[in-house]
LUMPA-551712 format. One record per residue (C-alpha): residue number from 0; x, y, z. Coordinates in nm, 4 decimals, m for minus. Example, Ala and Ser with C-alpha at 12.3 -4.5 7.8 and 13.67 -1.06 7.14 Angstrom:
2
num->0 xx->1.2300 yy->m0.4500 zz->0.7800
num->1 xx->1.3670 yy->m0.1060 zz->0.7140
// end
This chain:
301
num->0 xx->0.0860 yy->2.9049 zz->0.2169
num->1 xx->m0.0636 yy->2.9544 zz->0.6090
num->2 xx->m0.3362 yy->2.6937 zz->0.6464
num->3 xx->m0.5198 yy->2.4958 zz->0.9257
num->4 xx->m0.4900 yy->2.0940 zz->0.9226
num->5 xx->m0.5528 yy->1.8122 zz->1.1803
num->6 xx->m0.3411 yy->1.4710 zz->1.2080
num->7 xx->m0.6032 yy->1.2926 zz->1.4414
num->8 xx->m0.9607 yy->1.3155 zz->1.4794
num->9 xx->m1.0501 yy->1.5024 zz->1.8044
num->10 xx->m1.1862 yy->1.8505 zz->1.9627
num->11 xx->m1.1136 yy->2.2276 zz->1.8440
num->12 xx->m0.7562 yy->2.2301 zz->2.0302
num->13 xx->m0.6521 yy->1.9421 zz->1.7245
num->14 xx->m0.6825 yy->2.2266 zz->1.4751
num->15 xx->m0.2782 yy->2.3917 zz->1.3972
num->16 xx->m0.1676 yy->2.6651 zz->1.1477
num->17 xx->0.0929 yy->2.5113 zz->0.9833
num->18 xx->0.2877 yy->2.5722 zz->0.6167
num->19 xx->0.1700 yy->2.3988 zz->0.3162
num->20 xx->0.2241 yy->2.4041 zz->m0.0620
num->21 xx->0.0279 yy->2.5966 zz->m0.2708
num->22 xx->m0.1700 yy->2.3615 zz->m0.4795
num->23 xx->m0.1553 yy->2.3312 zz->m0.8438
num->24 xx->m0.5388 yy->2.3453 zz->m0.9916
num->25 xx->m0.6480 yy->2.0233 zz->m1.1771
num->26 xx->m0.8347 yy->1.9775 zz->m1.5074
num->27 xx->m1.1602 yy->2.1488 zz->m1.4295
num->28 xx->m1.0273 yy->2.3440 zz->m1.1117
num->29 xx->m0.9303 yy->2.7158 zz->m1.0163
num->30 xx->m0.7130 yy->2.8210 zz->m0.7769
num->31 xx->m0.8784 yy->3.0502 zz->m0.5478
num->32 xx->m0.6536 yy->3.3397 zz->m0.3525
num->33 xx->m0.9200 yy->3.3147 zz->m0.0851
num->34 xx->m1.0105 yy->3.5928 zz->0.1035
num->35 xx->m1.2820 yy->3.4241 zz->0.3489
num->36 xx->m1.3552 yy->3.0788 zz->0.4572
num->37 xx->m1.7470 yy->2.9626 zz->0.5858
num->38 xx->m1.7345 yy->2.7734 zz->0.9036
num->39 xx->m2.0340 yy->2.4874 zz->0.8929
num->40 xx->m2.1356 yy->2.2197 zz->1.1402
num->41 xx->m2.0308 yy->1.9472 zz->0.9190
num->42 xx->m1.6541 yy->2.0862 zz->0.9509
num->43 xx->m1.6606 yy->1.9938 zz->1.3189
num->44 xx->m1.8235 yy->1.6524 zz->1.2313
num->45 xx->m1.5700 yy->1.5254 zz->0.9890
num->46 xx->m1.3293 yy->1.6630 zz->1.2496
num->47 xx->m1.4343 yy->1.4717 zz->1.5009
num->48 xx->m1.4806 yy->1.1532 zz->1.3298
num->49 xx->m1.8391 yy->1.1192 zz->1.3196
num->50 xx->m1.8863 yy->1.0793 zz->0.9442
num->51 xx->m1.6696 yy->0.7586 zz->0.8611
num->52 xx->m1.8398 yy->0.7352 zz->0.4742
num->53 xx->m1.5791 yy->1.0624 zz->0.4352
num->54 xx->m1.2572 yy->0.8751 zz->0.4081
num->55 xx->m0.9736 yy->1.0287 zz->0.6009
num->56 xx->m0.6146 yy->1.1395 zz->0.4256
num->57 xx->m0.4503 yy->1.3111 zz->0.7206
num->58 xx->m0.3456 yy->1.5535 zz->0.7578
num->59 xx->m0.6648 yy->1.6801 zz->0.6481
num->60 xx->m0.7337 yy->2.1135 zz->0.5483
num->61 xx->m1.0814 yy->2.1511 zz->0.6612
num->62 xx->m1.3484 yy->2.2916 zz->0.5438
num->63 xx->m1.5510 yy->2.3595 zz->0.1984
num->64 xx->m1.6567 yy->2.7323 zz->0.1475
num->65 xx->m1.4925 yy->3.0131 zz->0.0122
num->66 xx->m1.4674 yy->3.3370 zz->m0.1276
num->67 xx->m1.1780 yy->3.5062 zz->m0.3184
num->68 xx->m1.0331 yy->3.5770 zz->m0.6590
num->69 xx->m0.9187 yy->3.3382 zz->m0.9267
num->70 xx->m0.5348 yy->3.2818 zz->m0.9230
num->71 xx->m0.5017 yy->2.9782 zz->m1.1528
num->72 xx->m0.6835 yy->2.8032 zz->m1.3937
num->73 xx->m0.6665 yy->2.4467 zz->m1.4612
num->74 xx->m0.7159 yy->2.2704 zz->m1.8118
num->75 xx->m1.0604 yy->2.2733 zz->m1.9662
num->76 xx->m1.1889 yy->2.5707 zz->m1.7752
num->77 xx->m1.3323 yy->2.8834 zz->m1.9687
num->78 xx->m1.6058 yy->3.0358 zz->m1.7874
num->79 xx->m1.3702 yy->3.2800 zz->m1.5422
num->80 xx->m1.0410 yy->3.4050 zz->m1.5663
num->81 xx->m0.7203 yy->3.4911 zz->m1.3646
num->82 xx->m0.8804 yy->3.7832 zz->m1.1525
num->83 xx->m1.2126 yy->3.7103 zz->m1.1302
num->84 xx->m1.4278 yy->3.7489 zz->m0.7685
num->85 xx->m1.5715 yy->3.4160 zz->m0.7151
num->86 xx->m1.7711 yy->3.2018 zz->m0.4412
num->87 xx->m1.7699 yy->2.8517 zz->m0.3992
num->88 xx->m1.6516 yy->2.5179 zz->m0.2554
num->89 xx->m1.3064 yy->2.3454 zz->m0.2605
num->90 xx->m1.3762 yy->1.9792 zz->m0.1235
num->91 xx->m0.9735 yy->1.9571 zz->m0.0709
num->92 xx->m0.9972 yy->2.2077 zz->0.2157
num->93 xx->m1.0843 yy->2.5582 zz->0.2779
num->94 xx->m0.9211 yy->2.6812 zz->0.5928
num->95 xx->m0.5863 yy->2.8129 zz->0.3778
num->96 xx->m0.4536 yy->3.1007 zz->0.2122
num->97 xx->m0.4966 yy->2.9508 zz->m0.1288
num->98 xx->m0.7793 yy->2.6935 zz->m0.2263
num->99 xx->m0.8836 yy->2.4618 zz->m0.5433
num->100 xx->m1.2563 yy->2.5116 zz->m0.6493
num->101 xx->m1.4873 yy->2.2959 zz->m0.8065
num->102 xx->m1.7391 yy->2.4410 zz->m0.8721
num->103 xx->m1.7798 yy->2.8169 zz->m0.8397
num->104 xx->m2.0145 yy->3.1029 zz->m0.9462
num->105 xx->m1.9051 yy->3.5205 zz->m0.9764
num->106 xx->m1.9174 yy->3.6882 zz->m0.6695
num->107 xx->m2.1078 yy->4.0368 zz->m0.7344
num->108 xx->m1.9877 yy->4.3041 zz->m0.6307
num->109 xx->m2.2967 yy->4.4000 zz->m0.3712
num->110 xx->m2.2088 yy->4.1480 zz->m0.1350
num->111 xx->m1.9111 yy->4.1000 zz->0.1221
num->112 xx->m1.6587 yy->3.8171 zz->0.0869
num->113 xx->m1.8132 yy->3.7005 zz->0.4374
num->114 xx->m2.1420 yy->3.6812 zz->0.3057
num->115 xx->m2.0004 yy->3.4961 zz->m0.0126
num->116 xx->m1.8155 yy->3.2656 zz->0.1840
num->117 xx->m2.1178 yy->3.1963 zz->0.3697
num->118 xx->m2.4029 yy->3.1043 zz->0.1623
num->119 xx->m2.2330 yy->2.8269 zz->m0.0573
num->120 xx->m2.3084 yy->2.4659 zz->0.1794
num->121 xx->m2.6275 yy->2.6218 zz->0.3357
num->122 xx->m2.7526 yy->2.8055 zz->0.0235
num->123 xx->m2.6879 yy->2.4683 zz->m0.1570
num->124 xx->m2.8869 yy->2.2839 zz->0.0844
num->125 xx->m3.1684 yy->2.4209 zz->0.1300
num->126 xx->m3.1868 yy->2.4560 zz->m0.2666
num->127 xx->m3.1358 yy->2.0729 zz->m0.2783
num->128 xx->m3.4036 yy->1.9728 zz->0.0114
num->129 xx->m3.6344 yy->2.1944 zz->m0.2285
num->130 xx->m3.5329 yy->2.0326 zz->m0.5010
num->131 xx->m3.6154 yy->1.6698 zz->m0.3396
num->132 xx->m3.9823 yy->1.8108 zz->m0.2055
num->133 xx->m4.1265 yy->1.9489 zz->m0.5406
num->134 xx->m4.3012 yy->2.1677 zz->m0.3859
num->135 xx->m4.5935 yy->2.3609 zz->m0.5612
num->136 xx->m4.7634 yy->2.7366 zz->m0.5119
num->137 xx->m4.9928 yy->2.7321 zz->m0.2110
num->138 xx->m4.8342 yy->2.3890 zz->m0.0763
num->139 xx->m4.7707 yy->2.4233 zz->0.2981
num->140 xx->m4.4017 yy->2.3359 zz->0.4143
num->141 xx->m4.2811 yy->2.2627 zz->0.7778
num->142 xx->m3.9370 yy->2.3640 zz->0.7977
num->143 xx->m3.8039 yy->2.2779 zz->1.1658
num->144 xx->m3.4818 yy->2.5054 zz->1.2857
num->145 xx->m3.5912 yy->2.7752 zz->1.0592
num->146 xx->m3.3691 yy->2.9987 zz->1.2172
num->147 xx->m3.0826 yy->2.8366 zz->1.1104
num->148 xx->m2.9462 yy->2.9271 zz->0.8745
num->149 xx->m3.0290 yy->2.6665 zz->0.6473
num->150 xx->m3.3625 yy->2.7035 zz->0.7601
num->151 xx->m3.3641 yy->3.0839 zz->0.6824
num->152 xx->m3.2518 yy->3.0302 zz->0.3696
num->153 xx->m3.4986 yy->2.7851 zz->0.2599
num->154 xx->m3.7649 yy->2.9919 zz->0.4362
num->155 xx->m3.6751 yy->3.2547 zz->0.2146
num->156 xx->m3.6649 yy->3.0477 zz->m0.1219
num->157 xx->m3.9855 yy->2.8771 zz->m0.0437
num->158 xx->m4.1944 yy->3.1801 zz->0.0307
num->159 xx->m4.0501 yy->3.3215 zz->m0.2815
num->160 xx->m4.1659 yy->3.0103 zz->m0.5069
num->161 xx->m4.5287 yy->3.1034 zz->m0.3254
num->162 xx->m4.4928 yy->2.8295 zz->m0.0659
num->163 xx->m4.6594 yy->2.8846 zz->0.2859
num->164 xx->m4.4027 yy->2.8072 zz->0.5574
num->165 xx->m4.4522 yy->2.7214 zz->0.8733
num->166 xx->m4.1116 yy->2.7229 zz->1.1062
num->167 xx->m4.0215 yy->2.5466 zz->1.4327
num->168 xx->m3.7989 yy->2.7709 zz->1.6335
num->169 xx->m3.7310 yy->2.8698 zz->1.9814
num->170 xx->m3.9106 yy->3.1447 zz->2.1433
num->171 xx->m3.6199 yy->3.3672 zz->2.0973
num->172 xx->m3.6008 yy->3.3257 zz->1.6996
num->173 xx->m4.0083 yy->3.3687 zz->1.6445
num->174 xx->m3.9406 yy->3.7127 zz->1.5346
num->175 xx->m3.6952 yy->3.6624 zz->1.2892
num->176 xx->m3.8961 yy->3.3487 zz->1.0918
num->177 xx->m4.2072 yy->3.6017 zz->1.0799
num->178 xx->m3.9777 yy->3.8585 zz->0.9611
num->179 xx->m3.8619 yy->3.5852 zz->0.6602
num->180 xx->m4.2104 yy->3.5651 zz->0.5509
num->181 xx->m4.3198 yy->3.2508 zz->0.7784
num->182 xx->m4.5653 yy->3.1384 zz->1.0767
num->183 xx->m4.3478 yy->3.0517 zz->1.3556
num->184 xx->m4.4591 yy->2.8225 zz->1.5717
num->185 xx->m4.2615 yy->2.7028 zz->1.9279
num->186 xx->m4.0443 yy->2.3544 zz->1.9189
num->187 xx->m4.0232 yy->2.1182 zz->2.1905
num->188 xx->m4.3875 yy->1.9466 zz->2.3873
num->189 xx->m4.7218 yy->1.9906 zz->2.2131
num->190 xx->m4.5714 yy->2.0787 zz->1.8792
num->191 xx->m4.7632 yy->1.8735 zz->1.6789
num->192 xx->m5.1391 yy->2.0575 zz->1.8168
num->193 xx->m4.9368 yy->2.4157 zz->1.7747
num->194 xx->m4.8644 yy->2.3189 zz->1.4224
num->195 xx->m5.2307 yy->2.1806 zz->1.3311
num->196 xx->m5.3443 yy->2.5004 zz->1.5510
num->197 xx->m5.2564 yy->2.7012 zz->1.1687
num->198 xx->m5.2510 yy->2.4278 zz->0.9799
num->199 xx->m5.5947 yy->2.2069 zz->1.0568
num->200 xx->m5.5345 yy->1.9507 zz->0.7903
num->201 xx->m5.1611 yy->1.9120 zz->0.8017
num->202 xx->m4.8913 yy->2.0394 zz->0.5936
num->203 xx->m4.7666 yy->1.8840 zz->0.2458
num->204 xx->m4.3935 yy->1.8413 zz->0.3331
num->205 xx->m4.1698 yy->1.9103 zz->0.5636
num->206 xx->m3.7698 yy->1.9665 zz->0.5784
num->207 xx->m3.5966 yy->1.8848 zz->0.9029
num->208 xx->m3.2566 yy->2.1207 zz->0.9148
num->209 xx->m3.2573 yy->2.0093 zz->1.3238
num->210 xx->m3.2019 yy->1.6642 zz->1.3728
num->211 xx->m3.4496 yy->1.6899 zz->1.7211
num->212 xx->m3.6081 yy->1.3738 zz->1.7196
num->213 xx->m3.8838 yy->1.5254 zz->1.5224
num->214 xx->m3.9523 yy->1.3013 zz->1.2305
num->215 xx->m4.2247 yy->1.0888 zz->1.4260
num->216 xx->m4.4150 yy->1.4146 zz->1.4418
num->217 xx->m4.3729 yy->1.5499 zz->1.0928
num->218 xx->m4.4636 yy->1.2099 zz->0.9314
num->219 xx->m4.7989 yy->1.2410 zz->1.1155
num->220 xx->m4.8431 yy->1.6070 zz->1.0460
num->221 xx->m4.7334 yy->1.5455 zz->0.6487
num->222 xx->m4.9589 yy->1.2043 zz->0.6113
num->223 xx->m4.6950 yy->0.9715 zz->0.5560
num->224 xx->m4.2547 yy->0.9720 zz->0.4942
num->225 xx->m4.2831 yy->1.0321 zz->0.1283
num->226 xx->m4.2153 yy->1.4023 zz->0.1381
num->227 xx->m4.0336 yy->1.4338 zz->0.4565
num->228 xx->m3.7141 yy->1.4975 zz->0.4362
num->229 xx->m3.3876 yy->1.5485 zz->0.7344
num->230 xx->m3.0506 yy->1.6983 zz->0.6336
num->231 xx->m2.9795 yy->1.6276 zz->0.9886
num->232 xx->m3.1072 yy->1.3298 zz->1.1506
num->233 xx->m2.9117 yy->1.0005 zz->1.0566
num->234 xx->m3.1525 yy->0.7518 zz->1.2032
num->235 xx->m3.4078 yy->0.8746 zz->0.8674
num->236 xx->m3.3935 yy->0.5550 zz->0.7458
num->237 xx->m3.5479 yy->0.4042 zz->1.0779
num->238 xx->m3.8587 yy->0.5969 zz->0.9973
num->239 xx->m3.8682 yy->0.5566 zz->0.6466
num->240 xx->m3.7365 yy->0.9140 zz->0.5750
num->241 xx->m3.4867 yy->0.9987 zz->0.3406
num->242 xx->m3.1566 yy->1.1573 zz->0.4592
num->243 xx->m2.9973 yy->1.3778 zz->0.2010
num->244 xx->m2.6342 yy->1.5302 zz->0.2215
num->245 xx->m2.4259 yy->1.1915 zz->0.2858
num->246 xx->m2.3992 yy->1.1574 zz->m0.0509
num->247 xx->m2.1553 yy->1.3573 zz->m0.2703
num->248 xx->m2.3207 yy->1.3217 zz->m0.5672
num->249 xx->m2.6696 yy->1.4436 zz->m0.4144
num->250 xx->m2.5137 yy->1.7953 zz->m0.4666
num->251 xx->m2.7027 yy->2.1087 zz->m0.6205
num->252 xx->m2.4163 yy->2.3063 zz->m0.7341
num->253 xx->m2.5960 yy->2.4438 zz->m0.9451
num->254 xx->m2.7701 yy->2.6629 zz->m0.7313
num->255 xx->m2.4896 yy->2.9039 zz->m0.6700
num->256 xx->m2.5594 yy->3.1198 zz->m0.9623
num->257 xx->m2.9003 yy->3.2048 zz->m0.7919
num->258 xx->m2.8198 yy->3.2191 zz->m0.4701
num->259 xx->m2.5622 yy->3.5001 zz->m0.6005
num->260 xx->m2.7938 yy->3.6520 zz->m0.7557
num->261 xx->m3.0676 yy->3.6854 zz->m0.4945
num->262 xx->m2.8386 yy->3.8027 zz->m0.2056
num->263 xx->m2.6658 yy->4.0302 zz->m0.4889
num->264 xx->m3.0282 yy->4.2174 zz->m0.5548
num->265 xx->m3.0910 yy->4.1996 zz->m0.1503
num->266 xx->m3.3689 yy->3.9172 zz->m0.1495
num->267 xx->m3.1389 yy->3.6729 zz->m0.0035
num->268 xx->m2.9942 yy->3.7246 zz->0.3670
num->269 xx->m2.7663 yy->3.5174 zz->0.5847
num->270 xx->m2.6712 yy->3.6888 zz->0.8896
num->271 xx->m2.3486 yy->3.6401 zz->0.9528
num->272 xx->m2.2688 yy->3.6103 zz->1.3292
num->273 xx->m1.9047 yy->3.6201 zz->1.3479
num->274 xx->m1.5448 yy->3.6613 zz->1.1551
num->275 xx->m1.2249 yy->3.5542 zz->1.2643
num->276 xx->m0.8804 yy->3.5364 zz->1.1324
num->277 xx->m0.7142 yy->3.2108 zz->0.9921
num->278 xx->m0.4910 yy->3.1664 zz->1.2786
num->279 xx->m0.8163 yy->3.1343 zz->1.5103
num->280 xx->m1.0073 yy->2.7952 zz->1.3200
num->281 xx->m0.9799 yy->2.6515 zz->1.6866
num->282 xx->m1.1791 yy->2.9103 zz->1.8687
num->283 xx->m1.4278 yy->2.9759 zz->1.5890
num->284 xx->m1.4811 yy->2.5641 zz->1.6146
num->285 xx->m1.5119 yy->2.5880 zz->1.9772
num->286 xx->m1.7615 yy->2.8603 zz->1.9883
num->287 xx->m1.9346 yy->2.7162 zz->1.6980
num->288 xx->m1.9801 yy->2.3507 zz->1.9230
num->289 xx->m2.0979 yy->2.5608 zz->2.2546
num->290 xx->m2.3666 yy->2.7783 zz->2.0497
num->291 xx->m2.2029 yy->3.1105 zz->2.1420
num->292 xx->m2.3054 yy->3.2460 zz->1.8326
num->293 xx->m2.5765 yy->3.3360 zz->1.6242
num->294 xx->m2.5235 yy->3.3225 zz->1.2687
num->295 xx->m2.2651 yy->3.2026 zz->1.0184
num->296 xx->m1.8945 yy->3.1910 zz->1.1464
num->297 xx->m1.6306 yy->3.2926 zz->0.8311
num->298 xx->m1.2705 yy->3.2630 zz->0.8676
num->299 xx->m1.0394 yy->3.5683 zz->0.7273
num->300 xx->m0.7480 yy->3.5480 zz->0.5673
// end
């Protein structure tokens, strides 16, 4: 099979299309025929070397998302068969022709393999920093890069659950936050008095998807570090703040059912921003670093 691997830590130009073989599924695995591949930020971290708690076995197939159709099925699996439309992740790799899931939920049929391969790692993560807050009806949340598309995400879910969110964007993104269902209000100098500006007393929580140097101001704003939490920030634990993601078995899975299910029946959306073939993992990584898109990047294959 074509897929993309890297011997050596380094920039973009260390990703290569080379041949490997196709992997035999384990016990609990399915081989995925994958038709599209999410590009997230924490691709480019690992493949730079900035997360040394992931070991590294080069050469390493990057990447976790995917989309496609069941080709194999491993020992003790029974909920999908050979054929099947499926989303999920593949922790040995995504960036390939042919993938091994872990853990997987039906694609539906209303939405594209780039918006499947999309929504597992951010869908999953904002579901999990939910999960961690508790949040109840009427709470107020502070979600900062709400824009994002983590941040969109859990924008969406907590507005659904009844939650009032307030969002910390850029000027440019106010629009679409408001559009979500939340108050955005402008990053950057003098946050903390625009935030109290609609919320007098503070907010109950807040979820940091940025990794801005903004957890000084949200334990203020949220009376304390107890329900603050950063998926982005790894100095948390400076500030008493805990850091979730590092940690493989932090994981909410278990959200992919829903998160099918809500983009499936439209009350879900991840804009995707753009698709490239396999062949170009290098150039999607590059634009990805230099912010020269907006949106989720997906790989085709």
């Amino acid at each position: 099979m074509k897929a993309i691997t890297y011997a050596r830590f380094g920039g973009p130009e260390v990703l290569e299309l080379t041949e490997r073989e196709i992997p035999a599924p384990g016990p609990g695995e399915v081989r995925v025929r994958v038709h599209a591949a999410g590009v997230n930020p924490v691709d480019v971290k690992i493949r730079r070397g900035k997360l040394p708690h992931i070991p590294a076995h080069f050469p390493i197939i990057p990447g976790l998302d995917i989309a496609g159709v069941v080709d194999e099925i491993g020992e003790g699996v029974s909920d999908v068969r050979v054929g099947d439309a499926v989303l999920g992740v593949a922790p040995a790799g995504s960036y390939a022709e042919y993938a091994l899931a872990r853990a997987w939920t039906a694609k539906p049929d209303q939405i594209s393999w780039e918006l499947a391969a999309g929504l597992p790692t951010v869908g999953e993560a904002a579901f999990r920093a939910l999960k961690h807050l508790a949040l109840a009806d009427g709470e107020t949340l502070l979600i900062h890069g709400a824009a994002g598309s983590v941040g969109a995400i859990a924008t969406q879910l907590a507005v659904a659950r009844g939650i009032r969110v307030i969002g910390s964007v850029a000027e440019a993104d106010a629009e679409r936050v408001a559009v979500l269902g939340g108050i955005p209000v402008r990053y950057g100098d003098g946050l903390l008095d625009r935030v109290r500006a609609v919320a007098p007393d503070g907010v109950d929580a807040v979820l940091d998807t940025a990794g801005h140097d903004v957890l000084p101001v949200s334990i203020e704003l949220a009376g304390g570090a107890d329900r603050v939490i950063t998926l982005a920030d790894t100095h948390a634990a400076e500030h008493g703040v805990r850091f979730t993601g590092a940690d493989p078995s932090d994981r909410a899975w278990e959200a992919l059912p829903q998160l099918a299910e809500l983009a499936a029946g439209g009350r879900l959306e991840l804009t995707i921003g753009c698709t490239y073939p396999l062949a170009d993992a290098a150039q999607a990584h590059a634009d990805l670093e230099a912010g020269r898109n907006r949106g989720k990047l997906v790989l085709i294959t």
